[in-house]
Kinemage of the C-alpha trace (Angstrom):
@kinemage 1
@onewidth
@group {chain A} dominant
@subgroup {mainchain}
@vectorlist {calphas} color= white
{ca unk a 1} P 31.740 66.831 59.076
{ca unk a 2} L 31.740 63.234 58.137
{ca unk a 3} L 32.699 61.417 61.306
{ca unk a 4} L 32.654 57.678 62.338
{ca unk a 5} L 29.739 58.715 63.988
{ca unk a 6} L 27.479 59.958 61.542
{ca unk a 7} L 28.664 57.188 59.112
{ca unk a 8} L 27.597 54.419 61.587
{ca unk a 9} L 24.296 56.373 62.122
{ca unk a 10} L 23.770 56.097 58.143
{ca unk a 11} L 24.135 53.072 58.141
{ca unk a 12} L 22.632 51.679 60.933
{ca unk a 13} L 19.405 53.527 60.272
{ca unk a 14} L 19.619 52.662 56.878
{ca unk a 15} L 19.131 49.255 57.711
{ca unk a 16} L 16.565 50.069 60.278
{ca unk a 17} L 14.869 52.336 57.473
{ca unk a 18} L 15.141 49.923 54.483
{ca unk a 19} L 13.358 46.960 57.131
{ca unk a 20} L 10.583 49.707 57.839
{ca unk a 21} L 10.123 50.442 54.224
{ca unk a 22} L 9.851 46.922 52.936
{ca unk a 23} L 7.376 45.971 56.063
{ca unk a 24} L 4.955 49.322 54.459
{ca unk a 25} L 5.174 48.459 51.194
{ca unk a 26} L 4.486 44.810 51.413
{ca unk a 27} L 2.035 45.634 53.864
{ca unk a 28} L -0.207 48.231 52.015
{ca unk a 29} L 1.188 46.650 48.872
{ca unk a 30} L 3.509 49.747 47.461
{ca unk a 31} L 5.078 49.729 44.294
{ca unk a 32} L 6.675 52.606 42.082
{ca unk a 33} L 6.532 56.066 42.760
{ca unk a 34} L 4.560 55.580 46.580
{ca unk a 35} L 7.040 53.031 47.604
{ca unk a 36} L 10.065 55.511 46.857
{ca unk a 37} L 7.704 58.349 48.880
{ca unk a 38} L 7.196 55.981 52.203
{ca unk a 39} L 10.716 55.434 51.559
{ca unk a 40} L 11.663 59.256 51.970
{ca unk a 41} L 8.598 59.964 54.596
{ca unk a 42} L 10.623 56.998 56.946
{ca unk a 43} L 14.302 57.931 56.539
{ca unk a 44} L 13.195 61.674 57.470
{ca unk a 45} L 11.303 60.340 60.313
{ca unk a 46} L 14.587 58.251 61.782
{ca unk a 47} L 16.873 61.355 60.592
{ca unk a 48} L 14.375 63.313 62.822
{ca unk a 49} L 14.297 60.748 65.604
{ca unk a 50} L 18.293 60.776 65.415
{ca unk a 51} L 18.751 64.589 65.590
{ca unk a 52} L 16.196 65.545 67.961
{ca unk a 53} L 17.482 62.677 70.192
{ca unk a 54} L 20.743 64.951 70.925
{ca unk a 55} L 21.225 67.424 73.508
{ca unk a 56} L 21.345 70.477 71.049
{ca unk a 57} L 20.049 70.093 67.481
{ca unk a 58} L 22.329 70.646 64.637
{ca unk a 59} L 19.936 70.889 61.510
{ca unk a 60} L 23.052 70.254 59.175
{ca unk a 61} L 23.835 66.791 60.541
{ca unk a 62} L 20.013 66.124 60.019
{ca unk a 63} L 20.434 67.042 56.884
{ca unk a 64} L 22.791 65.166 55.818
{ca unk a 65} L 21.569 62.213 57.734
{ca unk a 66} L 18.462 62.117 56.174
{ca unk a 67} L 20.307 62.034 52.605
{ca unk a 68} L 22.399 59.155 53.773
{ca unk a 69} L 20.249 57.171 54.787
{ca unk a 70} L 17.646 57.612 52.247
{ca unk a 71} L 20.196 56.960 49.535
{ca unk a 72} L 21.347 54.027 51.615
{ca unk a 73} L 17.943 52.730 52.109
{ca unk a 74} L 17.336 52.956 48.730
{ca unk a 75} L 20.557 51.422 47.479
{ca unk a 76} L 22.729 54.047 46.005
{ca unk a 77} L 23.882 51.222 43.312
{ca unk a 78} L 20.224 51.109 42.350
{ca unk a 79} L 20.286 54.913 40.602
{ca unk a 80} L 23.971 53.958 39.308
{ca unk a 81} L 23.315 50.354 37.875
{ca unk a 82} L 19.788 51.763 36.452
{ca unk a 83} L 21.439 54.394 34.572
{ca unk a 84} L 24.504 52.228 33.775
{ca unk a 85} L 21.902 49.521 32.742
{ca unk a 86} L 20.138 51.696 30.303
{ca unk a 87} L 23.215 52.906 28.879
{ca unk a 88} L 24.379 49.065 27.926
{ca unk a 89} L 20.596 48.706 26.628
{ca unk a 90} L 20.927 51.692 23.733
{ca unk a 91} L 24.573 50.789 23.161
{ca unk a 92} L 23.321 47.002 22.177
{ca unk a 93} L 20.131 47.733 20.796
{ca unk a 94} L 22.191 49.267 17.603
C-alpha cells in the first residue's frame, strides 16, 4: 500500500498544500480553529485533484492521501510536541 509513489505524492502536495494554506490564512487573516478547517478543505481538494487525475480511481489511496498530507501540512510534530509540551508544563508546574 505504501509505495514510493504515494509517499512522494504526500509529500510533495504537502508542501504544495501547506504554501496554499498559509497564502488563505494570511490572506483572509485565519487563525485557530478556521485556519486548521482551510487547512483540511485544501489537502482534500489536492487529494481529490491527485486521485481523480488517474486513469481509474482508487478511493483508498485518496484516502490515505488526504490523511498524509493533511497531517504533513499540518506538521505531524505539531500534535506530538503540543502534547509532549503540555506534559513538561504539569510535570514542572509541581
Amino acid at each position: 500500500m505504501f509505495t514510493s509513489e504515494l509517499i512522494r505524492d504526500i509529500l510533495t502536495l504537502g508542501v504544495v498544500a501547506l504554501a496554499v494554506t498559509q497564502a488563505v490564512k494570511k490572506w483572509v487573516k485565519l487563525e485557530g480553529l478556521p485556519a486548521l478547517i482551510t487547512s483540511l478543505v485544501v489537502s482534500i481538494l489536492l487529494a481529490l485533484w491527485k486521485t481523480l487525475s488517474a486513469e481509474y480511481y482508487d478511493w483508498l489511496k485518496f484516502f490515505v492521501l488526504f490523511i498524509g498530507v493533511f497531517l504533513e501540512s499540518n506538521g505531524t510534530y505539531h500534535f506530538g510536541s503540543y502534547g509532549f509540551g503540555k506534559m513538561v508544563a504539569q510535570k514542572t508546574a509541581k
